[in-house]
Residue, then its C-alpha position, 0 to 999 in steps of 0.5 A: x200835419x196841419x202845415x202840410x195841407x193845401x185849400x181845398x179846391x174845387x174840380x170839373x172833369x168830364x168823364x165821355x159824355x158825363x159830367x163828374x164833380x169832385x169836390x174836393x182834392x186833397x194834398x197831404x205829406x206822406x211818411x216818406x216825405x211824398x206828398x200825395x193828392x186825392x179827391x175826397x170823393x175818390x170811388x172805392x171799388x169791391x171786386x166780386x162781392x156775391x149777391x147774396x152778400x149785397x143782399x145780406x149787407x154782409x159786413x156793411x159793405x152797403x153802408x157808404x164806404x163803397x162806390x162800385x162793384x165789379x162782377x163777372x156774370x155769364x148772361x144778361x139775365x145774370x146781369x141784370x139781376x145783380x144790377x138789381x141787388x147792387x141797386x138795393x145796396x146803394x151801389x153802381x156796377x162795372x160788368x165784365x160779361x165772361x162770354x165775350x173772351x175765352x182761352x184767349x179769343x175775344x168774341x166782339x160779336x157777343x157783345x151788343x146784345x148783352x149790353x144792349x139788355x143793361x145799358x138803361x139799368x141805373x145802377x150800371x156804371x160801366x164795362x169792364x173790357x179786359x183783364x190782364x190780357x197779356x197774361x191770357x194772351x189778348x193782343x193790342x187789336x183784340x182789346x181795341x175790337x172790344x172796345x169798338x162794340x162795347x163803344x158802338x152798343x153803348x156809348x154813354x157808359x165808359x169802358x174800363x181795361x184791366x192791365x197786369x204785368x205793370x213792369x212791362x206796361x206799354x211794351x211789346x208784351x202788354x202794349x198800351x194804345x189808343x182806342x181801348x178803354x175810357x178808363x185804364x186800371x191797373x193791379x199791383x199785388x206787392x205783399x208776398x211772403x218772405x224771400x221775396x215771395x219765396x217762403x210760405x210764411x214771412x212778408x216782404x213788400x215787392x220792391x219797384x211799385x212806385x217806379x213802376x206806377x209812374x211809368x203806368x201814370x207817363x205812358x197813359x197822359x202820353x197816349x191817351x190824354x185825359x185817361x183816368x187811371x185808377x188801382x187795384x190793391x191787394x187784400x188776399x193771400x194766396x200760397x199756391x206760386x212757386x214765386x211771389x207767393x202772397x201774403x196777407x196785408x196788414x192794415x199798414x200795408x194795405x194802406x201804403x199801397x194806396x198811398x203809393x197809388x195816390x204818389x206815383x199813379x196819380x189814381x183816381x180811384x182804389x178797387x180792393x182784390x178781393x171779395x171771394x176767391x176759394x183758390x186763395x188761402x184767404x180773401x175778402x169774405x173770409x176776412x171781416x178785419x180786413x173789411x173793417x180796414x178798408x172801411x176805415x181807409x175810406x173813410x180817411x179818404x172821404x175826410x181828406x186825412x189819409x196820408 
């Protein structure tokens, strides 16, 4: 493999108004004969760890492999306490305040005052605007209110827009455009159990990822250029669908996902789905392995050898 590397170089991007300094990328062959390239300091993202996990460092999830954290609160009391536990934790947060969408409506005017109580915590990294929207059936001027009041009530953090359904990315069902998020991050599930996801026991691996990332990763340099794109990968598994029923990843799976991520989204950062959900069969909490191979991934990351 030693042939295959690159020099390391130096990066300067600006993230709104907020330098970030990357200070190394990587580019390494993968296995398939794909090369993919990634900064060392790529951020790792838990989704949902309680704070009564941050406050425990349960499984040394506060120990440096993770960057930020994504929590869902009802309140800006809520808020800011956990603000406070991620602090203590050595970790930055992306809040998706709940209040501000229900059944389907978004409620733009629900968001200056809950921002306006956290904007000036240091562990805040960001908003979370959307989730899957074409899913809960958020419209394309929906998601741009949002953003417009999170941008107007805060202006120094960036807003980030969770889009599913990637094989429709940018079409009419899950339009993309400008003017509705900082940073676009898309969730890619494609473990699932056999007969394509079918069966309740067996793994097969979703055909397509790769295809369609690159679309995800065209559509937004072409819209929106100079928009990171970052992934959520899959660490669950969840039984309940009738189709594409999810299977537990093994660590190669977790890791070809991310390589897939790096190759064809171009992805500037990796977040893990996820810490705890009792409606799944298993997820992160229950799952202490699959802790230890993300750690292990991250790590590779930070010394420029995963590949």
């Amino acid at each position: 493999m030693a042939s295959n590397r690159v020099p390391t170089r130096r990066r300067l991007s600006l993230l709104l108004a907020v330098a970030l300094v990357i200070p190394g990328s990587i580019a390494v062959a993968g296995s398939a004969s794909a090369t993919i390239t990634y900064a060392t300091d790529t951020p790792m993202i838990l989704s949902g760890p309680r704070p009564e996990d941050l406050a425990a460092n349960t499984y040394g999830i506060c120990d440096g492999s993770f960057t930020y954290v994504i929590r869902n609160v009802g309140s800006a009391a809520g808020a800011l306490a956990y603000l406070d536990a991620a602090q203590r934790c050595g970790l930055k947060v992306i809040l998706f305040f709940s209040t501000t969408i229900s059944g389907g409506t978004v409620y733009p005017a629900r968001v200056a005052p809950q921002v306006n109580a956290v904007k000036n915590h240091p562990a805040l990294f960001g908003y979370l605007s959307v989730k899957e929207p074409s899913w809960v059936g958020i419209n394309m001027f929906e998601i741009r209110a949002l953003y417009r009041a999170f941008r107007a009530a805060d202006p120094a953090h960036p807003v980030i827009a969770m889009f599913g359904d990637i094989p429709h990315f940018g079409m009419s069902v899950n339009p993309y455009t400008y003017s509705m998020a900082n940073i676009v991050m898309v969730d890619w599930y494609p473990v699932e159990t056999g007969n394509g996801g079918r069966s309740l026991t067996g793994t097969s691996y979703a055909p397509g990822g790769p295809t369609y990332l690159a679309r995800v990763r065209n559509k937004v340099a072409a819209t929106t250029p100079g928009v990171p794109v970052w992934l959520m990968v899959q660490t669950h598994k969840y039984l309940k669908p009738t189709y594409h029923k999810k299977q537990r990843p093994s660590q190669y799976y977790l890791n070809r996902q991310v390589r897939e991520g790096f190759a064809s989204l171009g992805a500037k950062a990796i977040a893990f789905h996820t810490w705890s959900n009792t409606n799944y069969n298993i997820d992160e909490l229950r799952d202490p392995t699959m802790v230890s191979w993300m750690k292990a991934l991250s790590a590779a990351v930070r010394a420029g050898t995963f590949q």
